[in-house]
RODO-2510 file (C-alpha; in nm, 4 decimals, decimal comma):
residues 471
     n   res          X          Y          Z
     1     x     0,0000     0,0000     0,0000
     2     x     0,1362     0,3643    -0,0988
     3     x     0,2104     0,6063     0,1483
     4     x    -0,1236     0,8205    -0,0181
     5     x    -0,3259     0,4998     0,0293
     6     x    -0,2102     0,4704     0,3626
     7     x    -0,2908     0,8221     0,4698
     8     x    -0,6398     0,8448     0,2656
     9     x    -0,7228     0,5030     0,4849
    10     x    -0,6340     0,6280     0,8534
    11     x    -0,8061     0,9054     0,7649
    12     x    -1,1383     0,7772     0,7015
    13     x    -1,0583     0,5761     0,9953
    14     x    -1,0422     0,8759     1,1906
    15     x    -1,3647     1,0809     1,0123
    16     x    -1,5522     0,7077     1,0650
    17     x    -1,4528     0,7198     1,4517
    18     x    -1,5553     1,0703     1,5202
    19     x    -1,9363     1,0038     1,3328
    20     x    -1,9592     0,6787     1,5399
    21     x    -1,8674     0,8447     1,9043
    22     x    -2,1282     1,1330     1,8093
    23     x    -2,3734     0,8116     1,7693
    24     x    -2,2883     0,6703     2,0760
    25     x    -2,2646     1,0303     2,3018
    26     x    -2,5884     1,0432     2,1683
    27     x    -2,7608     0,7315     2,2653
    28     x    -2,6158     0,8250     2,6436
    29     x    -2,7384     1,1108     2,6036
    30     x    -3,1323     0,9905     2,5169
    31     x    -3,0915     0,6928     2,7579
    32     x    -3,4204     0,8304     2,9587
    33     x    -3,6049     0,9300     2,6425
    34     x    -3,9271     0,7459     2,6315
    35     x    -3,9574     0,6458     2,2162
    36     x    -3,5922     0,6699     2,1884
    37     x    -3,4013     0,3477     1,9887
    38     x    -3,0983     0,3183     2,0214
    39     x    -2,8565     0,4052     1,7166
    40     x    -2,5924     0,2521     1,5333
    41     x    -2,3437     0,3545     1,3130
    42     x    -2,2991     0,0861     1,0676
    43     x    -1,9605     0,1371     0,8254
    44     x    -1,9003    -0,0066     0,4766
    45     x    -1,5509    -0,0601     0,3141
    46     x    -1,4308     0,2207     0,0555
    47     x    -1,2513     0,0897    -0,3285
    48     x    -0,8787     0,1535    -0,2565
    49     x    -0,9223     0,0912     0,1272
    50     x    -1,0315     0,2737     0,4506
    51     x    -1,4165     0,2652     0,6056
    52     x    -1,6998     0,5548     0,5911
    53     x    -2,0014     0,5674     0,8109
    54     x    -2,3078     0,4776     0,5996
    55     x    -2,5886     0,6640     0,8407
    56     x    -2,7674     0,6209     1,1328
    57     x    -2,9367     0,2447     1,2194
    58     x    -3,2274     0,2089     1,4557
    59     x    -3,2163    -0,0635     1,6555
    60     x    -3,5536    -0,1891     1,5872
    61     x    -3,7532    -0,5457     1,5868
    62     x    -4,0703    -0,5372     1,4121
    63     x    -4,2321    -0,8311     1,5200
    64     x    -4,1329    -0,7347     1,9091
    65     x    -4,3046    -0,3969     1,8099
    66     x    -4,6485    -0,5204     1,6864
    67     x    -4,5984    -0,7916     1,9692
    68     x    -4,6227    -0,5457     2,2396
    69     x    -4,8453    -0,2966     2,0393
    70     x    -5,1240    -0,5980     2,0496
    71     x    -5,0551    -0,6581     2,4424
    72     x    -5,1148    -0,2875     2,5071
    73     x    -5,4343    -0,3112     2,3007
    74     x    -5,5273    -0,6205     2,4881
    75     x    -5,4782    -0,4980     2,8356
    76     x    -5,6341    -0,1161     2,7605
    77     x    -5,9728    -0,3241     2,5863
    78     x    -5,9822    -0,5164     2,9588
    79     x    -5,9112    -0,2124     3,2073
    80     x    -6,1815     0,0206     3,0225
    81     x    -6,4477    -0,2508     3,0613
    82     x    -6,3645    -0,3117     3,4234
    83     x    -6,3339     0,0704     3,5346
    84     x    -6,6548     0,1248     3,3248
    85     x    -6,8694    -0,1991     3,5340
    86     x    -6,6858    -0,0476     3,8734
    87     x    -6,9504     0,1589     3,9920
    88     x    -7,1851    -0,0276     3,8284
    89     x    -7,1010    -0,3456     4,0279
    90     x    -7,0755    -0,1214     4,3653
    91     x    -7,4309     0,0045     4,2956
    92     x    -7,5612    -0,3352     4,2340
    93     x    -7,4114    -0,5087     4,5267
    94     x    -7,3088    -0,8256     4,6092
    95     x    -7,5316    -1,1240     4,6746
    96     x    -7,4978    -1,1107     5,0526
    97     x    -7,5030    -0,7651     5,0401
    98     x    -7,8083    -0,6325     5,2740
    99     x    -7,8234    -0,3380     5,0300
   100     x    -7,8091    -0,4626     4,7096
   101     x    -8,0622    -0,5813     4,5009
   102     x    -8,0674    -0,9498     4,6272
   103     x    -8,0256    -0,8380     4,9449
   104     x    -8,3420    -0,6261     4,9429
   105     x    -8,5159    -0,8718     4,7808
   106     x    -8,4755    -1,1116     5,0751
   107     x    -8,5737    -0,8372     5,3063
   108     x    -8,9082    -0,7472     5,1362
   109     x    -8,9505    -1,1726     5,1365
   110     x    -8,9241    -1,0881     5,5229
   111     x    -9,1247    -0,8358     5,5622
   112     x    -9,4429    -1,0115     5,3733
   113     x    -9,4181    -1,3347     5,5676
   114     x    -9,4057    -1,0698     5,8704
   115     x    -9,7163    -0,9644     5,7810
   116     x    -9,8801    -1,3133     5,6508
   117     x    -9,7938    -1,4068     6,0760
   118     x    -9,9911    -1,1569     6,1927
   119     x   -10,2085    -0,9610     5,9174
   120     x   -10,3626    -0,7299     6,1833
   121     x   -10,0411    -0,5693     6,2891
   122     x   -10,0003    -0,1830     6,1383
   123     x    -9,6354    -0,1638     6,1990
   124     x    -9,5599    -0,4791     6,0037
   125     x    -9,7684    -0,3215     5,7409
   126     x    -9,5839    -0,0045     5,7136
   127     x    -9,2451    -0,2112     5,6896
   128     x    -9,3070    -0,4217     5,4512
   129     x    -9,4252    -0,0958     5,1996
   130     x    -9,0998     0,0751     5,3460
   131     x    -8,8885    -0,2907     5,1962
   132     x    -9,1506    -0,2928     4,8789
   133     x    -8,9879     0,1279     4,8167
   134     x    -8,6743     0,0136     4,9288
   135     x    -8,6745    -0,2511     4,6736
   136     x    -8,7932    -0,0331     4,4004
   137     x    -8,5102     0,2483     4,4863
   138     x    -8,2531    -0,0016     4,4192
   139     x    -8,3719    -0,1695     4,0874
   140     x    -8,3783     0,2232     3,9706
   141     x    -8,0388     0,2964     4,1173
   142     x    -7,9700    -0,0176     3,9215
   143     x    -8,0856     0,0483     3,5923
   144     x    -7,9757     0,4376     3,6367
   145     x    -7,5925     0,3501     3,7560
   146     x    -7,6165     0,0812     3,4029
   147     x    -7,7413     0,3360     3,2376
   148     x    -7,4561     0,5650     3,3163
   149     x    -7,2554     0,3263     3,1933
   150     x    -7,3607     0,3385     2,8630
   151     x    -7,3955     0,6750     2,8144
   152     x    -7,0143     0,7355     2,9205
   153     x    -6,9225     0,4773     2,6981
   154     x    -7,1021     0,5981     2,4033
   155     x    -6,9167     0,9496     2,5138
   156     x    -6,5396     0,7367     2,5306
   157     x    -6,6243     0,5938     2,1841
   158     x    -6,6577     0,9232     2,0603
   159     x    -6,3542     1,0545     2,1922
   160     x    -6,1558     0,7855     2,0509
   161     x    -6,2846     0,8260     1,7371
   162     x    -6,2248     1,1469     1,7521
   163     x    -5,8216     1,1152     1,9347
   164     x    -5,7696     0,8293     1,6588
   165     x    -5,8811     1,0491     1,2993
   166     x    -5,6433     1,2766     1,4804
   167     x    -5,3460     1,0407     1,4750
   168     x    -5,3898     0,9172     1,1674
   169     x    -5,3750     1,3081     1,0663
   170     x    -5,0233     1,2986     1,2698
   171     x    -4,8947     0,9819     1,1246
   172     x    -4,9354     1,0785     0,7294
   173     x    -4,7805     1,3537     0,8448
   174     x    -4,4758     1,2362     0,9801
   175     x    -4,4882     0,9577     0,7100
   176     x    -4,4299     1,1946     0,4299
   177     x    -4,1592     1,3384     0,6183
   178     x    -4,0299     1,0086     0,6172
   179     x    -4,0515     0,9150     0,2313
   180     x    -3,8984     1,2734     0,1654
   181     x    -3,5800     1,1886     0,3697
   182     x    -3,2857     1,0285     0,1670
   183     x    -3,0772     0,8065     0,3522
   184     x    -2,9968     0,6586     0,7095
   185     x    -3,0012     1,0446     0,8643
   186     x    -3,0773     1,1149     1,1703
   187     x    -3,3340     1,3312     1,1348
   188     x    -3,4884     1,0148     0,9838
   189     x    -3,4077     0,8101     1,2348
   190     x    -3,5530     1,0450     1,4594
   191     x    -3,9294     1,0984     1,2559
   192     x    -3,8816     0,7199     1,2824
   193     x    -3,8960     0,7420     1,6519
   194     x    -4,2042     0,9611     1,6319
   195     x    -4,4081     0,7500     1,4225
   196     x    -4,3413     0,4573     1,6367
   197     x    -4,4237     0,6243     1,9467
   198     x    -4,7793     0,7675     1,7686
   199     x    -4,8032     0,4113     1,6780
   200     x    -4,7239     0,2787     2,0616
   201     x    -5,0631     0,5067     2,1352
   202     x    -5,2377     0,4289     1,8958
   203     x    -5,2528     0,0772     1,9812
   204     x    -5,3952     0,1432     2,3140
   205     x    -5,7202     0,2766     2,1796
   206     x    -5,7333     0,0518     1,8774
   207     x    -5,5069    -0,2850     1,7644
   208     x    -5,3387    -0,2087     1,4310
   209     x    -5,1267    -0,4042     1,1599
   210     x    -4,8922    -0,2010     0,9693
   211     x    -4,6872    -0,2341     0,6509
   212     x    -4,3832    -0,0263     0,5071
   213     x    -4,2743     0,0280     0,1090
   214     x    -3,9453     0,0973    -0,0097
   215     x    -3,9118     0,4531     0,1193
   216     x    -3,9706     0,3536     0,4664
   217     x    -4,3421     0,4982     0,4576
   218     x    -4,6129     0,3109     0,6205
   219     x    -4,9529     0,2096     0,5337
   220     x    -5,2183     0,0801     0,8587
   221     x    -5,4705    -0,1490     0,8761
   222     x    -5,7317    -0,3067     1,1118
   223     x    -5,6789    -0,6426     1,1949
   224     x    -5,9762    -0,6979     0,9695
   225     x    -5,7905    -0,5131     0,6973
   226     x    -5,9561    -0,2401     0,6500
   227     x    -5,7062     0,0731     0,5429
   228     x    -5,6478     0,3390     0,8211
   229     x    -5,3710     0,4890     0,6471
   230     x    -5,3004     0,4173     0,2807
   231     x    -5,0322     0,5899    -0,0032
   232     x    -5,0220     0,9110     0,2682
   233     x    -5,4060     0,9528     0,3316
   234     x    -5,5845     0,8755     0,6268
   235     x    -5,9007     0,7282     0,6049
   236     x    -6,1727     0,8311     0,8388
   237     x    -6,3054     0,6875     1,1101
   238     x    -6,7059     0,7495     1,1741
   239     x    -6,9180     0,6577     1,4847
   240     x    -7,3021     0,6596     1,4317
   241     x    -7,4159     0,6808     1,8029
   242     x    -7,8019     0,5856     1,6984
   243     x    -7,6708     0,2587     1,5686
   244     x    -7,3761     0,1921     1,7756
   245     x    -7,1417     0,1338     1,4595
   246     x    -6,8293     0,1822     1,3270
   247     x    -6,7698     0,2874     0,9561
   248     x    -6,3738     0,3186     0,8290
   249     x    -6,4562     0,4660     0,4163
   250     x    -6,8194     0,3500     0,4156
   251     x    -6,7161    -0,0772     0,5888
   252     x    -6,8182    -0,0999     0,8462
   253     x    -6,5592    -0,1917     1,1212
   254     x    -6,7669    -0,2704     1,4509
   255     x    -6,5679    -0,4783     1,6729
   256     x    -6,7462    -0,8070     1,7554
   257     x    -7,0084    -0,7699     1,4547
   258     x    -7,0118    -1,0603     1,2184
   259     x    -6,8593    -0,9633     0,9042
   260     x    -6,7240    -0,6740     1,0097
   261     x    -6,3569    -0,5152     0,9165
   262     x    -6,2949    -0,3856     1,2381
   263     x    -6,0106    -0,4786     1,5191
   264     x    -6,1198    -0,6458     1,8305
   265     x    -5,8675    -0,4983     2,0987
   266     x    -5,8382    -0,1733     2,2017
   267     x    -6,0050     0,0607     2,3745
   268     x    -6,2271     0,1878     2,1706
   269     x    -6,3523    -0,2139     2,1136
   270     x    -6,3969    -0,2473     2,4972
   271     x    -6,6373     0,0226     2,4941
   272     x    -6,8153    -0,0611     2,1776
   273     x    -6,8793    -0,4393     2,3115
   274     x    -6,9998    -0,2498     2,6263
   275     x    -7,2713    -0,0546     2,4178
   276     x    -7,3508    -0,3745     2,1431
   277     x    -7,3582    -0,6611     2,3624
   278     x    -7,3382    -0,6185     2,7139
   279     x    -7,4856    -0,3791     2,8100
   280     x    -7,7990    -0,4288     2,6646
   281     x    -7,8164    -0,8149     2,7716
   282     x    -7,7612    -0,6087     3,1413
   283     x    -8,0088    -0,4002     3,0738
   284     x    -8,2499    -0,6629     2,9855
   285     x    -8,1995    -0,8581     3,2742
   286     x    -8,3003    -0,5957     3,4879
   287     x    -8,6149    -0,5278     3,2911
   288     x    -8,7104    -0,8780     3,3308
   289     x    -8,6499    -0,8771     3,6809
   290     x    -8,8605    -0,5746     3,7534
   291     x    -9,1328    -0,7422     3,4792
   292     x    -9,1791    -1,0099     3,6792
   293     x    -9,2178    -0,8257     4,0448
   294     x    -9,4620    -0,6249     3,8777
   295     x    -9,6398    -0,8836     3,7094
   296     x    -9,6118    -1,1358     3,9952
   297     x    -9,7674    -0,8680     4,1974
   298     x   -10,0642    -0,8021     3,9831
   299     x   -10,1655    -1,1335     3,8992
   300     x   -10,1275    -1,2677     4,2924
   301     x   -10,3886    -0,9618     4,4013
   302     x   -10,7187    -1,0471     4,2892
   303     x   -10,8837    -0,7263     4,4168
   304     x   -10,7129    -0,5522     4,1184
   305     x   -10,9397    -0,4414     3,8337
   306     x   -10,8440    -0,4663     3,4736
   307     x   -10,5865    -0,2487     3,3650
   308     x   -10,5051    -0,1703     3,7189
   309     x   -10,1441    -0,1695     3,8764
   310     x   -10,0451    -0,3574     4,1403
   311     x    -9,7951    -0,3038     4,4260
   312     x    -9,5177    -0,2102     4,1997
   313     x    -9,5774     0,0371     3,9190
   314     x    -9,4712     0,1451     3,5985
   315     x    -9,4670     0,4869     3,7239
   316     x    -9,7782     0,4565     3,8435
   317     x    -9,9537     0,2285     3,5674
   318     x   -10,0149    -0,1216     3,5231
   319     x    -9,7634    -0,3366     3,3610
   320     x    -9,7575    -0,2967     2,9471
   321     x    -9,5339    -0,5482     2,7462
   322     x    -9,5267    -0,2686     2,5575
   323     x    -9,3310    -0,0734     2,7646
   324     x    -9,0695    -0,3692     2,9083
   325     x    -8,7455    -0,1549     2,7878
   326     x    -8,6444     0,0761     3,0536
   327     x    -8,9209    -0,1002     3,2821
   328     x    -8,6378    -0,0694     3,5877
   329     x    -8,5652     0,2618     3,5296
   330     x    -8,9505     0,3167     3,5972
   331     x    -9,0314     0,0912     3,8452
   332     x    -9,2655     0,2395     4,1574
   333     x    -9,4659     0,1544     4,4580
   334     x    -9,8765     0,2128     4,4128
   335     x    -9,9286     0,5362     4,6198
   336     x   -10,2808     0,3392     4,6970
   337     x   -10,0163     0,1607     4,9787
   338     x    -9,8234     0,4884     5,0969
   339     x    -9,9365     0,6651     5,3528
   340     x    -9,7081     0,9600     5,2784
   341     x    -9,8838     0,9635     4,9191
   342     x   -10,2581     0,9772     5,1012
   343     x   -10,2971     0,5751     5,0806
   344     x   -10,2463     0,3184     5,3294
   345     x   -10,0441     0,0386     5,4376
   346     x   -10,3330    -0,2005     5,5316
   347     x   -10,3981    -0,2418     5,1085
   348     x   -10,0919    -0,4305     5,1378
   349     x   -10,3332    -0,7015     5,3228
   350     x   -10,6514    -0,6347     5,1829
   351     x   -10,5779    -0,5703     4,8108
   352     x   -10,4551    -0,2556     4,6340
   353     x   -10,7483    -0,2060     4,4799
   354     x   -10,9263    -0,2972     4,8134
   355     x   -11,1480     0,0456     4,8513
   356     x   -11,2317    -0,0313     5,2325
   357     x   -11,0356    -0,1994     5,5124
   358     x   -11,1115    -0,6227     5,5226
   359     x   -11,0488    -0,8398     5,8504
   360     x   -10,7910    -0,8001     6,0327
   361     x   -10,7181    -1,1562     6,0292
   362     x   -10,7047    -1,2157     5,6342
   363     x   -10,3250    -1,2790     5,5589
   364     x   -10,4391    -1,4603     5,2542
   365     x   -10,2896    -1,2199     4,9829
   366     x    -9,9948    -1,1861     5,1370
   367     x    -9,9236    -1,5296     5,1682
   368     x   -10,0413    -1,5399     4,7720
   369     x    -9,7446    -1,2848     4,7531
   370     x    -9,5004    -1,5196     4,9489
   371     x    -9,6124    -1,8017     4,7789
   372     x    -9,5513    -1,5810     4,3715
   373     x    -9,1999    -1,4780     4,4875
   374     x    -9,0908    -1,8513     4,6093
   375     x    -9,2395    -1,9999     4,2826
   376     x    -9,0976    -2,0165     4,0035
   377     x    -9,1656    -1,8425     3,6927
   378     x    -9,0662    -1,7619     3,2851
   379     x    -8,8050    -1,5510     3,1995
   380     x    -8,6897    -1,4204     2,8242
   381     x    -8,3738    -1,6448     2,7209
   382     x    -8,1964    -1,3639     2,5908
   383     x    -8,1225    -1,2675     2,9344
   384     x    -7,8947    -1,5558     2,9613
   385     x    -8,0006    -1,6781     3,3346
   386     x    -8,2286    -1,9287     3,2130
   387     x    -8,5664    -1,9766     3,0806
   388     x    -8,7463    -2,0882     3,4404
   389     x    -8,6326    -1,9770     3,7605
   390     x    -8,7514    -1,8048     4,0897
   391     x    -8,6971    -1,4525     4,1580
   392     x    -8,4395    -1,4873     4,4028
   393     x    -8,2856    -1,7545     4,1776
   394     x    -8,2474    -1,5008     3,8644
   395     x    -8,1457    -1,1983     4,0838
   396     x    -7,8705    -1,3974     4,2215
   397     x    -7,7309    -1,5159     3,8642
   398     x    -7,7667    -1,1176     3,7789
   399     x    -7,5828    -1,0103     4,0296
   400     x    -7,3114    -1,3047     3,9429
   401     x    -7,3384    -1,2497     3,5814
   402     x    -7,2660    -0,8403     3,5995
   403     x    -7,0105    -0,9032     3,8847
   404     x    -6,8181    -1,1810     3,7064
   405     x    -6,8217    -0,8982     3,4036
   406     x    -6,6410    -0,6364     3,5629
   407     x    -6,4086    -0,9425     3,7757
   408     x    -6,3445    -1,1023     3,4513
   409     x    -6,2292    -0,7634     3,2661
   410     x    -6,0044    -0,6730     3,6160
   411     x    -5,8136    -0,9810     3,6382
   412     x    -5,7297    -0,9999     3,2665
   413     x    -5,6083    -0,6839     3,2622
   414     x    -5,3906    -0,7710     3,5278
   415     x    -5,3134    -1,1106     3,3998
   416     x    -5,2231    -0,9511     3,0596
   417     x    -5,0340    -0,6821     3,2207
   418     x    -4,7785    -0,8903     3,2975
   419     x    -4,7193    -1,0148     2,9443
   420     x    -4,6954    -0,6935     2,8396
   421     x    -4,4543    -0,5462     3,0737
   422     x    -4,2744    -0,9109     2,9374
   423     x    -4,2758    -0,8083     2,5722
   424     x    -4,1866    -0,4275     2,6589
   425     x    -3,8983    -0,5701     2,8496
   426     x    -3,7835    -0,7411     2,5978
   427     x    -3,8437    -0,4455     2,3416
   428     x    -3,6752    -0,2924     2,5543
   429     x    -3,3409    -0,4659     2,5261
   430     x    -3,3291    -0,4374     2,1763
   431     x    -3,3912    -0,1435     2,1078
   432     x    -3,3416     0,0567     2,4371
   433     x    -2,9683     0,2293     2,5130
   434     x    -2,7525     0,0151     2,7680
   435     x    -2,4961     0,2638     2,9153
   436     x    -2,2776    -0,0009     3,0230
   437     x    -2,2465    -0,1470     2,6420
   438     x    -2,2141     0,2493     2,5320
   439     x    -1,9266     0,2685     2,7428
   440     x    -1,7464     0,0075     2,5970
   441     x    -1,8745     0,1252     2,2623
   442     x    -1,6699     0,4228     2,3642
   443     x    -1,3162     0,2451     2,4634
   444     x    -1,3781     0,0690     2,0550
   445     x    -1,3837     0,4156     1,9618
   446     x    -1,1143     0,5591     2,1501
   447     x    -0,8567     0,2333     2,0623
   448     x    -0,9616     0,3231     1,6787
   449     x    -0,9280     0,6899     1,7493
   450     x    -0,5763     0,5717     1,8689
   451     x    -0,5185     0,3462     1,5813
   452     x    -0,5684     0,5127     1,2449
   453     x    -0,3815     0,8625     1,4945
   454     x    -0,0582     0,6272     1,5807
   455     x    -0,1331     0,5505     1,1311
   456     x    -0,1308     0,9467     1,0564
   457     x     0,1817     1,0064     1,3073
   458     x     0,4149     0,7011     1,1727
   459     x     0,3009     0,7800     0,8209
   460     x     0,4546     1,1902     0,8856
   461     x     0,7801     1,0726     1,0468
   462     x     0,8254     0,8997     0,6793
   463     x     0,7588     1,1135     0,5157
   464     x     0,9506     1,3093     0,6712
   465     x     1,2349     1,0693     0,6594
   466     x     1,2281     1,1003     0,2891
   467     x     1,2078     1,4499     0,2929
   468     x     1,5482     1,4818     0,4644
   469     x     1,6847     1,1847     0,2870
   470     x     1,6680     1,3828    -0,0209
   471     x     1,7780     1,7548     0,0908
***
């Protein structure tokens, strides 16, 4: 090798060096950057000898990326469904709650075979109307607490929507940036960062799949594979909050609807299966439960005329299956029984539609009553607590079924927490900045620094040499 060859080598070694320690001071630097991955400075061989830095490599792994993009969906689709059933499930109660709806049931039970003992009692009277309103109150706390529940969720799907069109806006944006950008810069490698970060929140509110062309720009999908983000256009998203549905360019992309395009993790999927599905089976239970107090009511008083209500109410009227959705929201004691609504307690014995006070020794309607809540009776299948059951039989399995709902959702997001703190750990390593490997990257550096300098000195002293050789 000539002395020029030797001189033009060292000092690429030396300009190849200096790139790669600004690389590395730079990773040490970023170490605490959330969304940071960690450079490299990979080097390619020059004709005639010597090395050049080719750009700046992220140190990325795609499949770890989607990996832990789909656990963060996964565990964000179970925590919304669990803190959106929370109050819910404190409202409702547990079954041995005194409180809850099974737990007032059992006391209004009480109170009526109270009164069946000893019909002629006043004070037994009163407290069992006081258990029949207390039962009432908590079927509408109920139904109003589930009925929160879907109102805030229709209100969270619309923020999503509305947070994810807004990504998507971000990511094109950052994507053409991306395509414009020649080479393994750093400002490329640093857009890169960006987009995967966008992409890291993304996931939480909805799971994506993504794909890149040959200028690094990236198209998303739904897991159904329906385009979020196509040739630098985002596609909108559009919730209909009559229907409960999601459109993407005119598909429709409901998560859990047959046929549908959509992705079913995610945030924004957790609250949609809330609002297509769940909720409304909840709701139905409860409106079948209050049905069949009010019915059971009417048809075990036979001093009720037709048309007229019984002990509980729809807000006053008779039952209609007309009106059966909503019924719990609705549900009422006859004022003919309150005596703070100008009635009396002693209809409770005698009939609600009694006009005049009977012996004070006839318990048989209230032991008609005892007997209708012990039996058992129909219930609508689509509830899902079976087809035949007694009162206190189906309003345990609710309470089970909307407990187990929001228990279910809680302890898979915290189950699926921990494989996802797992695959972020291991994201981690490969693409997060180790200072104790930078540091080592830095005594390479300084050893090659040292190198290709020692090169430069010895190849000046001969030349030198020469020089004087030939004065």
């Amino acid at each position: 090798m000539s002395i020029t060859a030797a001189f033009s080598a060292s000092r690429s070694g030396l300009a190849a060096a200096e790139r790669w320690s600004e690389t590395t001071s730079s990773n040490i630097a970023n170490a605490s950057n959330p969304g940071y991955s960690r450079r490299g400075a990979p080097m390619t061989t020059l004709p005639g000898g010597g090395v050049a830095v080719t750009g700046y490599a992220r140190a990325v792994d795609d499949r770890l990326e989607q990996a832990h993009r789909l656990e963060i969906s996964r565990v964000a689709g179970r925590e919304v469904v669990a803190a959106a059933l929370e109050s819910h499930a404190s409202t409702l109660g547990d079954i041995d709650s005194s409180t809850g709806l099974h737990g007032r049931l059992g006391t209004l039970q009480s109170a009526l075979d109270a009164v069946a003992s000893d019909p002629a009692q006043p004070a037994l009277q009163e407290n069992a109307v006081r258990a029949a309103i207390a039962m009432a109150s908590t079927l509408r706390d109920a139904a109003d607490s589930l009925e929160r529940v879907e109102t805030n969720a229709r209100a969270g799907v619309r923020d999503d929507v509305s947070q994810i069109n807004a990504q998507l806006a971000e990511i094109v944006e950052v994507n053409r940036k991306i395509s414009a950008e020649y080479g393994l810069t750093e400002r490329r490698a640093s857009l890169q960062d960006s987009l995967s970060a966008k992409l890291d929140g993304l996931s939480e509110v909805l799971d994506v799949r993504t794909s890149y062309d040959a200028s690094g720009r990236i198209s998303i999908f739904t897991t159904g594979g329906a385009p979020l983000v196509e040739n630098n256009a985002a596609h909108e998203l559009v919730f209909d909050g009559q229907t409960d549905r999601l459109t993407l360019g005119g598909v429709d992309v409901t998560p859990g609807v047959a046929g549908a395009r959509g992705s079913e993790e995610g945030r924004l999927a957790g609250r949609l299966s809330l609002l297509t599905g769940d909720v409304p089976r909840m709701q139905l239970q409860l409106d079948e439960m209050t049905r069949s107090l009010v019915q059971g009511f009417e048809a075990a008083d036979d001093s009720l005329a037709a048309g007229q209500a019984g002990l509980f109410t729809d807000q006053g009227a008779a039952y209609s299956a007309a009106g059966l959705e909503g019924l719990a929201t609705r549900i009422a004691v006859n004022d003919a029984v309150r005596s703070d609504a100008g009635g009396g307690a002693w209809r409770l014995r005698d009939g609600v539609g009694a006009v005049a006070e009977g012996p004070a020794s006839d318990g048989r309607r209230v032991n008609g009553y005892v007997t209708m809540l012990g039996a058992r009776t129909d219930f609508d299948a689509a509830a899902g607590l079976g087809e035949e059951r007694s009162l206190a039989e189906f309003t345990a399995g609710l309470i089970a079924d909307h407990q187990q709902m929001r228990n279910t959702a809680r302890d898979d997001a915290e189950s699926l927490s921990a494989g996802r703190d797992a695959v972020e750990a291991a994201r981690a390593s490969v693409q997060g900045v180790n200072i104790d490997e930078e540091l080592q990257q830095l005594m390479l550096i300084e050893q090659s620094y040292a190198a290709n300098a020692t090169v430069m000195k010895t190849l000046g002293e001969m030349m030198d040499t020469l020089l004087a050789a030939v004065r």
